[in-house]
GUTI-89631 format. One record per residue (C-alpha): residue in one letter; x, y, z. Coordinates in steps of 0.5 Angstrom, whole numbers, padded with zeros to 4 digits, always signed. Example, Ala and Ser with C-alpha at 12.3 -4.5 7.8 and 13.67 -1.06 7.14 Angstrom:
BEGIN
a+0025-0009+0016
s+0027-0002+0014
This chain:
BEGIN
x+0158-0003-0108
x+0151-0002-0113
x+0151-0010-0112
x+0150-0008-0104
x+0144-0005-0106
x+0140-0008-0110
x+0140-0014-0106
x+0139-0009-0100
x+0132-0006-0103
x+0131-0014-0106
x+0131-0016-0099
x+0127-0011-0096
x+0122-0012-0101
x+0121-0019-0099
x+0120-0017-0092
x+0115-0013-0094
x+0111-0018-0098
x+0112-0024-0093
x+0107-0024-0087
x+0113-0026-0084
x+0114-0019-0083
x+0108-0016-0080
x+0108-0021-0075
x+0115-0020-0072
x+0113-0012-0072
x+0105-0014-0069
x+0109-0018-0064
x+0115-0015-0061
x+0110-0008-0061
x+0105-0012-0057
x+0111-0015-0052
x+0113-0008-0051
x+0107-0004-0050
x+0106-0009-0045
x+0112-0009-0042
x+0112-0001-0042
x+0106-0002-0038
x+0109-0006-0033
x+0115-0002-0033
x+0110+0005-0032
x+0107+0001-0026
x+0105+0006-0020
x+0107+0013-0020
x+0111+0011-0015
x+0117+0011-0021
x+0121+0016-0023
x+0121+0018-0030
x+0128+0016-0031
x+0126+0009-0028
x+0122+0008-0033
x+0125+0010-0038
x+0130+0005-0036
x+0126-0001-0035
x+0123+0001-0041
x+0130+0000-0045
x+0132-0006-0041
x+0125-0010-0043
x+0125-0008-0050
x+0133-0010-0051
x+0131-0017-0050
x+0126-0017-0055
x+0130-0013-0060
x+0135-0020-0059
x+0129-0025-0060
x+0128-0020-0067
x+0134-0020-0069
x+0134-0028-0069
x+0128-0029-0074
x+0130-0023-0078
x+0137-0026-0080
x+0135-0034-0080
x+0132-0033-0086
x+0137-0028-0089
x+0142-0034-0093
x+0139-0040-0090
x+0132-0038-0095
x+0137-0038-0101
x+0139-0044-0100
x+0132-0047-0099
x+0130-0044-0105
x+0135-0046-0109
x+0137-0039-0112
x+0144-0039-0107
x+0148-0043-0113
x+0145-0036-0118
x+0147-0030-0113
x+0155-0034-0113
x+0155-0036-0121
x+0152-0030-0121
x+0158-0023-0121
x+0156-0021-0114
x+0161-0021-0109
x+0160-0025-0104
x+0162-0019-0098
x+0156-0015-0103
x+0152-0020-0102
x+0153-0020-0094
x+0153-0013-0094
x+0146-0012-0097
x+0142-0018-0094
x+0145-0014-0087
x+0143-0007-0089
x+0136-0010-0090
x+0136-0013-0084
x+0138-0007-0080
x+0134-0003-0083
x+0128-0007-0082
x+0129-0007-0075
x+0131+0000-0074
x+0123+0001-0078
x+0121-0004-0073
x+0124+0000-0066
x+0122+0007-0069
x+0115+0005-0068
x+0117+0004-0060
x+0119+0011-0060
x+0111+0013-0058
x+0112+0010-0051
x+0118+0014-0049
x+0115+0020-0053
x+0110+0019-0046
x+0115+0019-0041
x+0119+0025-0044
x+0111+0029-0045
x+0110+0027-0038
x+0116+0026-0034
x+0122+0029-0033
x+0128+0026-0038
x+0132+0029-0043
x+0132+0028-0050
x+0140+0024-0050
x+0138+0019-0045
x+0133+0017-0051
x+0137+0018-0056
x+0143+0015-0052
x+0137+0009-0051
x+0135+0007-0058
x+0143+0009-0061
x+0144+0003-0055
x+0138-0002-0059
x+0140-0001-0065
x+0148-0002-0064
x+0146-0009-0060
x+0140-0011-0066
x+0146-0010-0071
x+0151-0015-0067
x+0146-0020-0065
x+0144-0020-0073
x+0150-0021-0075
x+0151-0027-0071
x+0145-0029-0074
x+0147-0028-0081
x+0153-0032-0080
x+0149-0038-0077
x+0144-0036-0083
x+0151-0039-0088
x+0153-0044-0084
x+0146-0047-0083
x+0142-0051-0089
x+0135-0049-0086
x+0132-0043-0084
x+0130-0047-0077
x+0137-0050-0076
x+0138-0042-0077
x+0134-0039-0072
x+0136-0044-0067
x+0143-0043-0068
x+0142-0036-0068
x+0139-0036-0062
x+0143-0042-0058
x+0149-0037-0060
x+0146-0030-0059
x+0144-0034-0052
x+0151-0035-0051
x+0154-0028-0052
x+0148-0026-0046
x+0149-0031-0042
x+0158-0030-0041
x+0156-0026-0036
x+0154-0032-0030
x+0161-0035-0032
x+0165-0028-0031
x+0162-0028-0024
x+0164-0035-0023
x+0171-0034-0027
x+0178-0032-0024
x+0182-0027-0027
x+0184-0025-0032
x+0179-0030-0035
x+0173-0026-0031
x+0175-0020-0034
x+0175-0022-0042
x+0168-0027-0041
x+0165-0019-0038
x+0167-0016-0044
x+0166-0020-0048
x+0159-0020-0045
x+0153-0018-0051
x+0148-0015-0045
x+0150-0014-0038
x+0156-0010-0039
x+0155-0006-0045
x+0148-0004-0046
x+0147-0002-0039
x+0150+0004-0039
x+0145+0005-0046
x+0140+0004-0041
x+0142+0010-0036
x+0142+0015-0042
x+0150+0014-0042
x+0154+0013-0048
x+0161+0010-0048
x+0166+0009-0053
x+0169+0003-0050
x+0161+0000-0052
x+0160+0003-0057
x+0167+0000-0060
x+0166-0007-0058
x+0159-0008-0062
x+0162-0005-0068
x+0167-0010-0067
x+0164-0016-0066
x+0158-0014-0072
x+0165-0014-0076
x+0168-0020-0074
x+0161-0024-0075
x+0160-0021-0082
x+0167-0022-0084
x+0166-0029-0082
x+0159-0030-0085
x+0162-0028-0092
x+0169-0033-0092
x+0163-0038-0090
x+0160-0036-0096
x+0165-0036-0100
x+0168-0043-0098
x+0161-0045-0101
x+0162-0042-0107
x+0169-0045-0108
x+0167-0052-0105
């Protein structure tokens, strides 16, 4: 896998030049610190609280990230004509998706780190345990992995970084919302849209400290699931 590598240090390198970056990581912290604000409020809340809503608000902002960091992961090699090199070339198409989602992931999870500060001021100040951070950042990152895939995958079928980003969002915006339509369903239908829910069902218990298998299992799949299907995409590409 030194193909998955090279293109994840390439890819990085490219976040690291664009401005593009920057502004994605200004922005989110700047959304989070003010969040963070709201959610502190009086001091009527109690630490645990805090940290809740702190998670839950960072969440929507780790979603809205992950669309713009993943739009331009395959769409951009296409829009610059160096896709038909990496397919002529002896990558494989699964090291080419595979690289570009380690960059991707490890762009977000520097990004998520630099949150770590606000409830850094929680735990100096308040009373919650080190877990119930861990257990929340384990949650962000697992659920900025999963929205990044999906948008890896609307990167390769997309023929633009915006058709991308807005694919992206429309289906990362659909996994959120599937929860409404449980509410409305009937069984057994009402239990597999819950499941399938990208936020409500599973990242709540991130939210509270609580790590489960069962979450934790249903986000690696769906990562999974999304990669795989972002690398046949590729590779009907390639033999078109």
């Amino acid at each position: 896998m030194r193909n998955a590598w090279w293109i994840a240090r390439r890819e990085l390198g490219s976040y690291l030049r664009s401005p593009v970056g920057y502004v994605i990581i200004a922005a989110v912290l700047a959304i989070d610190g003010l969040l963070f604000n709201v959610a502190v409020g009086g001091t009527e809340r109690r630490s645990g609280e805090v940290l809740e809503l702190f998670f839950y608000g960072t969440s929507g902002t780790t979603l809205v990230a992950s669309i713009f960091i993943a739009m331009r992961l395959i769409a951009e090699e296409r829009q610059n004509g160096t896709l038909v090199l990496l397919l002529t070339s002896p990558i494989r198409e699964v090291e080419l998706v595979l690289g570009k989602f380690i960059a991707a992931v490890v762009f977000l999870g520097a990004m998520t780190l630099a949150t770590f500060y606000m409830p850094g001021l929680v735990l100096i100040h308040g009373k919650v345990s080190v877990a119930h951070i861990v257990a929340g950042y384990l949650g962000l990152m697992l659920l900025g992995s999963a929205a990044i895939a999906i948008g890896l995958l609307c990167s390769a079928l997309a023929p633009t970084q915006l058709s991308a980003a807005i694919l992206g969002a429309a289906s990362v915006s659909a996994f959120v919302l599937l929860w409404l339509l449980s509410r409305i369903a009937s069984p057994p239908l009402e239990d597999v849209l819950a499941y399938l829910s990208l936020h409500d069902k599973h990242f709540r218990p991130f939210m509270r400290g609580l790590v489960s298998i069962q979450d934790v299992v249903f986000y690696l799949s769906l990562t999974y699931v999304a990669l795989l299907a972002a690398t046949r995409a590729i590779e009907a590409r390639r033999w078109s």
